[in-house]
N, C-alpha and C positions, 0 to 999 in steps of 0.2 A: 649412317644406317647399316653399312657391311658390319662395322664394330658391334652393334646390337646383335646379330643374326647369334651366337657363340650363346651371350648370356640368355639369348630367350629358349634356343635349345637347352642349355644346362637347368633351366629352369625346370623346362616340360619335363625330364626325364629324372629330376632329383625328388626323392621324396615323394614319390607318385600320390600314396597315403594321403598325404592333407590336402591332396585338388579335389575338387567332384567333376564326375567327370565331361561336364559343362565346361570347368575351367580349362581342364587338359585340351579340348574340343575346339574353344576361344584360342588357347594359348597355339596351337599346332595350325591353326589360320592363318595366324598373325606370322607365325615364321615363314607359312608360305608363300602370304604375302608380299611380306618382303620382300624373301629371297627371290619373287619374279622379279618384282621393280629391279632389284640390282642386276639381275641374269642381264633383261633386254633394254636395261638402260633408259629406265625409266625416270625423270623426277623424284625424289622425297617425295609425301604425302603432305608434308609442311609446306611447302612452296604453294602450295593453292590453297590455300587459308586465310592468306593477305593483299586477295581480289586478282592478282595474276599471277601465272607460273614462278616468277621471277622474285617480285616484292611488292608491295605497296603500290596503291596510286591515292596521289594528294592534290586537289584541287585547290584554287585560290580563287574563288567568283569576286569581282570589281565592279560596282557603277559608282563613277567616280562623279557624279552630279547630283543637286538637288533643284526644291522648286516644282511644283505642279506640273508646269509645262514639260518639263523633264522625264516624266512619266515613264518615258519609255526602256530607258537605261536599266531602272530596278525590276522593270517588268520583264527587262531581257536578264537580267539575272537571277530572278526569282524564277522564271523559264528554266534556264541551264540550273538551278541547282534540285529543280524536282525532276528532271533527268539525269543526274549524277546520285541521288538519294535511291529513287527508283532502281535504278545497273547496279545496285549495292555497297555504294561506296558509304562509308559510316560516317555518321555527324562529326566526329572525331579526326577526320582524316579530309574535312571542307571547312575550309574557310572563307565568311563572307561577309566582306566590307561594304558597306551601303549607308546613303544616310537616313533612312527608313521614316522617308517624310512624308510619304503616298497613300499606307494603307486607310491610315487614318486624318489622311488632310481636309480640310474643312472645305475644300472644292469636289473631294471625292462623293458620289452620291450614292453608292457602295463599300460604306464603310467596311474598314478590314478586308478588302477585296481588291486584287490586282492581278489584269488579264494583258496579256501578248497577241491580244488576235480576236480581232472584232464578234464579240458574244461566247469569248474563250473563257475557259476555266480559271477558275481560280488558282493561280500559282502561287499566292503568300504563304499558304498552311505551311508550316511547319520549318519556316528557312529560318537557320541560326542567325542572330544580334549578334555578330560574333564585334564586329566595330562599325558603330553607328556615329552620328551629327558629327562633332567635333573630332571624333577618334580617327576619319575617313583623309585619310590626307597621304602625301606622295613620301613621307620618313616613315610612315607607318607601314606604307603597303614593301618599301625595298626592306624593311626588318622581319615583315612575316614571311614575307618568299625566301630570306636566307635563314633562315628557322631562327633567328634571333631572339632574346630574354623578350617576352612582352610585357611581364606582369606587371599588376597595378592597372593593366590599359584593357580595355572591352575583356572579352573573352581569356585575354592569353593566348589561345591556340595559335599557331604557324604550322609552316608546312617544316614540320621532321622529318624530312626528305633524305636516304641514305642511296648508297650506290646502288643499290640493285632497285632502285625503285621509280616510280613515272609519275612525272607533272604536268597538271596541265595548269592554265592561264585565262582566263576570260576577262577580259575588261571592255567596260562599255563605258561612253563618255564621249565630248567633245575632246578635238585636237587640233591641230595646226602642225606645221611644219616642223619636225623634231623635236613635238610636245605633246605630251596627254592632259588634259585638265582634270584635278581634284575641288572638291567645292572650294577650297582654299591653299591655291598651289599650285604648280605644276611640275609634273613627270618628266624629264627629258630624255631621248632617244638614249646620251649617254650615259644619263644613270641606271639604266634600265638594263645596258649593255655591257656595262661594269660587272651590276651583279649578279648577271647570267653569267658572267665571265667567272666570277669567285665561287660562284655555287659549283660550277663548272673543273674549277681548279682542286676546289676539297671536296670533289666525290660526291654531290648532294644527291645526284639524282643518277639516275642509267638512260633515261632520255627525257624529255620536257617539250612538249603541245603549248605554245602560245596561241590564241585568236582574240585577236583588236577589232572593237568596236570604234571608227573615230574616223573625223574629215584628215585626211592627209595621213593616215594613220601606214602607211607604206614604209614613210618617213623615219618612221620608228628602228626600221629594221635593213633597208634599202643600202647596201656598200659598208655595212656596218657589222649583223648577223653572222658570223663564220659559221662556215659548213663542214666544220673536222670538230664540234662541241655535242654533238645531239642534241642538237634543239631545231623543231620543225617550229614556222610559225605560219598563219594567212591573217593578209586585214582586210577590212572590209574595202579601202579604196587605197590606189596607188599613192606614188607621195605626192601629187598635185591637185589632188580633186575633194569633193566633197565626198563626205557617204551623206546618204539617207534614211528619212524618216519613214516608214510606213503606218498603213494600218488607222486610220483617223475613224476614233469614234465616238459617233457622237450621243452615246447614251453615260459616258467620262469625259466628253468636250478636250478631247486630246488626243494624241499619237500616241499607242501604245506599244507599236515596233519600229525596228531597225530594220531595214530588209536584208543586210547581211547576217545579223541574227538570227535574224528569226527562219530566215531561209536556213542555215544548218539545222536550227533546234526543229523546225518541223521534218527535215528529211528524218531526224533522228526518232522522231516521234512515227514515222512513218515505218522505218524498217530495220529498226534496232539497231544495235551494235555487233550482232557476232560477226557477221560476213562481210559488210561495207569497208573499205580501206577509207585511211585519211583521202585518200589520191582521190578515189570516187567519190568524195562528198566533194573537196575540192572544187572537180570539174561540173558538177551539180549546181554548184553553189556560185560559181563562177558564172554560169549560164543562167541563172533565175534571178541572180543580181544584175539588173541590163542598166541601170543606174549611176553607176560604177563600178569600176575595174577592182575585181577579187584579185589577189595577189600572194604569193609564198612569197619565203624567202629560206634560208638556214640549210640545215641537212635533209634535200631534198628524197634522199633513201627512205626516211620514217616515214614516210607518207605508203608507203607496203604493207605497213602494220597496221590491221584490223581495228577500229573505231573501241571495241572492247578494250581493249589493251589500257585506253586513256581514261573512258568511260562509265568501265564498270561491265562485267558482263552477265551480272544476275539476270535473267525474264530478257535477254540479247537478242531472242529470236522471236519476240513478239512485240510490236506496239506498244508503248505505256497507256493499258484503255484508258486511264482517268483522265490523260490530258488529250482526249481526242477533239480535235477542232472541229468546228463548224463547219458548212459547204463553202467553197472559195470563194472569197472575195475579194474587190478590187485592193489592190497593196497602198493606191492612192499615194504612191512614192512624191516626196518634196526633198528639197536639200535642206541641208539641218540649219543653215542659214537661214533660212525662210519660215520655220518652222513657226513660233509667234505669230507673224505675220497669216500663214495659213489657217492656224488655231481660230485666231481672230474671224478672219473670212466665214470662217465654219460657222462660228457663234452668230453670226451679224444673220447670217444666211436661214439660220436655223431657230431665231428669236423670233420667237410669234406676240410679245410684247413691246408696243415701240419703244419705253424707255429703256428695256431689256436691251434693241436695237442701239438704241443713240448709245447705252454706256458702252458695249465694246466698239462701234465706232471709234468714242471718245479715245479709248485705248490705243486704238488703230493709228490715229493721229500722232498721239505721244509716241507710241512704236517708231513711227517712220519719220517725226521730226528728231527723235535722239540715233535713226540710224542716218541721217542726215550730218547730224552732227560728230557722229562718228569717224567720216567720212574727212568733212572739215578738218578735223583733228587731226586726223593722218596723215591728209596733204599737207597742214601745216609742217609736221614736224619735217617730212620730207624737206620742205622746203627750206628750213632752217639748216637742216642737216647737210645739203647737198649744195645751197647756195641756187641761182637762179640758170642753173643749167636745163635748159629745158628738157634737150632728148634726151637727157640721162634721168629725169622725172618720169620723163615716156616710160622708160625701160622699167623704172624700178616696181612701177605700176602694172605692166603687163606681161612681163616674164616670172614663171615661178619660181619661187625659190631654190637655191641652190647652195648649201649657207657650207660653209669651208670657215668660217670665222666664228665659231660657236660662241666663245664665247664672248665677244659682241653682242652676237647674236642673243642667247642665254641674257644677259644683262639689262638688255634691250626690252626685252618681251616683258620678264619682272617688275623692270620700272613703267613702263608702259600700264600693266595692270596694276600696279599701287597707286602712280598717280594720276593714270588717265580714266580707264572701265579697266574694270574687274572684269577679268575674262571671263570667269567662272559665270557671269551673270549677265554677259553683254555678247550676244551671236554675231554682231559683225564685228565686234573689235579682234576675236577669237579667228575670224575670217581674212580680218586685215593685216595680221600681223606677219605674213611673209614681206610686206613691203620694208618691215626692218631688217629682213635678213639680207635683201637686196641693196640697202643703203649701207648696211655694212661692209657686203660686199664691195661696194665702191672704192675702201680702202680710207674711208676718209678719219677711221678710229672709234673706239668706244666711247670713248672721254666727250666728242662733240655727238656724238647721237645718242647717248643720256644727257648730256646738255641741253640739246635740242627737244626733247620730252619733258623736262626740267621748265625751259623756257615757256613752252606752250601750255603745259596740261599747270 
């Protein structure tokens, strides 16, 4: 900008003749313009043109689930991307993977309509397809974050993320110990951590906001996360626990939040982004989640930095009126394990037909004879695995994981969902599978605890 100041002087004063003197008027503003910003050390003019001082910000919204019941995942992300559109962030600079099987499913009784919060707005309007059904999967989402060729696949878009610019992360979804689940696949802590690391390495970004939606989702980030990268992240529970479901309504016969979601996306909706720090939604959110334990990890400094910063800070200092909720209501928290199970409850409870009654009954049954069998399954392999040592069955069963053998572990989990339940589709096997991480710990090898899965399933 100094180097301009010379040519727009020689301008104003060459040639005076052909200005009018409007131009002269424009042109003698503009020098003085300038010339302030450079006096007292002000930013370029350019720099706030691409949503922060600095550079860019690029979101990646995730629900990595499908399935009716599901429900809540795309509604927690169709949530966050009408508050990232809203703060100004361009459709251009959001990308959102989903399998987009909700608005219009044949259980839906509010066709094209999808709410976060019991007699909530409509969140679907307007959120980009960007990779839908088959396209939603764990190679896809690590090639968009590191701005990778996409073409020929959904959208194309990714996040062209450069050094002076800010990422943020949302993904919602089931998880388990050192896994995120895709409808088809699983995310592992170290692939995740990998390519934060190479994004990291080639400058992609100036700093990067993760938040996890997911059971054990701590896991993800817990001894792993380096705090000298710029990267803040929070999950919604530590690495041993469940998060939860909220919000059950029964006018969609489902859950349609997360209580870690949706507890940040409504503070947001409550007091904008300009003045809130990461740090004070945090502790907000850490406190309104009593469910489970909210959790950071990474470069705990960026949590100083104003929620704008990540967000977007068009209209920061007011409310998004359009997504104003309802009066409070009970959050109705379950563990995501339970979740079917409580669906059901709900329908049986609230069928004013008796055959209406007997069919989710019916369902109820099949639920809790195949989570029965689940269960079988698991002790079985255990027991194949580990031979008839009792208290090391004990252990393996009631201590959480602590997996130091990844990949065992990693292998474990894979074959276990190919040929036992499909995580993606089955809540207690999803729930069960730290007890492989535990048997592997035992040292007994990969070889005989794919064996042992092998054998059984």
């Amino acid at each position: 900008m100094t180097a301009e100041l010379p040519r727009l002087a020689r301008l104003l004063s060459r040639n005076r003749s052909c200005c009018t003197a409007k131009m002269r008027l424009f042109l003698a503003l503009t020098v003085i313009f300038c010339a302030s910003r450079v006096t007292f050390g002000l930013p370029p003019i350019s720099k706030f043109l691409n949503g922060t001082e600095d550079g860019q910000i690029w979101v990646l919204l995730v629900a990595g689930s499908n399935g009716y019941y599901n429900y809540r995942h795309q509604a927690d992300v169709c949530h966050a991307y009408q508050i990232f559109h809203q703060h100004g962030i361009p459709d251009e600079n959001i990308v959102v993977m989903m399998y987009d099987d909700i608005a219009y499913n044949e259980e839906n009784p509010d066709q094209g309509k999808i709410v976060n919060h019991v007699n909530g707005p409509n969140v679907y309007p307007g959120v980009p397809h960007d990779y839908t059904k088959e396209d939603v999967t764990p190679e896809n989402f690590l090639k968009i974050l590191q701005g990778q060729d996409m073409s020929g696949t959904g959208s194309g878009k990714v996040i062209k993320s450069g050094p002076n610019d800010y990422v943020f992360v949302n993904f919602a979804d089931h998880g388990a110990p050192n896994f995120v689940a895709f409808p088809d696949g699983e995310l592992t802590a170290q692939q995740l951590n990998d390519a934060i690391k190479s994004m990291h390495a080639n400058n992609q970004y100036k700093q990067m906001v993760v938040y996890i939606e997911a059971c054990e989702s701590g896991s993800m980030f817990y001894q792993k996360l380096a705090a000298d990268i710029n990267v803040y992240a929070t999950t919604a529970a530590n690495p041993d626990e469940s998060s939860y479901a909220c919000y059950y309504d029964s006018a969609v016969s489902t859950y349609v939040g997360d209580c870690y979601s949706v507890n940040w996306m409504e503070n947001v909706d409550k007091v904008g982004t300009a003045t809130e720090t990461l740090e004070e939604q945090y502790k907000i959110v850490k406190q309104e989640t009593t469910e489970s334990h909210v959790m950071q990890y990474g470069d705990l400094n960026i949590d100083n930095e104003v929620l704008g910063k990540f967000m977007g800070s068009k209209n920061s200092e007011l409310p998004l009126t359009n997504l104003e909720l309802s009066p409070p209501v009970s959050k109705d928290a379950v563990p995501v394990g339970d979740v079917r199970i409580s669906i059901l409850a709900h329908k049986i409870y609230d069928s004013g037909c008796y055959w209406e009654k007997r069919k989710h009954e019916h369902k109820l049954m099949e639920e809790l004879v195949l989570r029965e069998k689940v269960r079988q399954t698991v002790e079985e392999i255990v027991h194949v695995a580990v031979g008839g040592m009792d208290d090391l069955k004990e252990s393996i069963f009631s201590k959480p994981a602590k997996t130091t053998d990844f990949d065992c572990y990693t292998s474990a989990v894979r074959r276990f969902s190919e040929k036992c339940f499909k995580l993606s589709e089955v809540d207690l096997a999803m729930r069960l599978v730290y007890t492989l991480s535990n048997v592997c710990e035992t040292g007994v090898g990969k070889l005989r605890v794919l064996s042992a899965i092998e054998q059984v399933c």
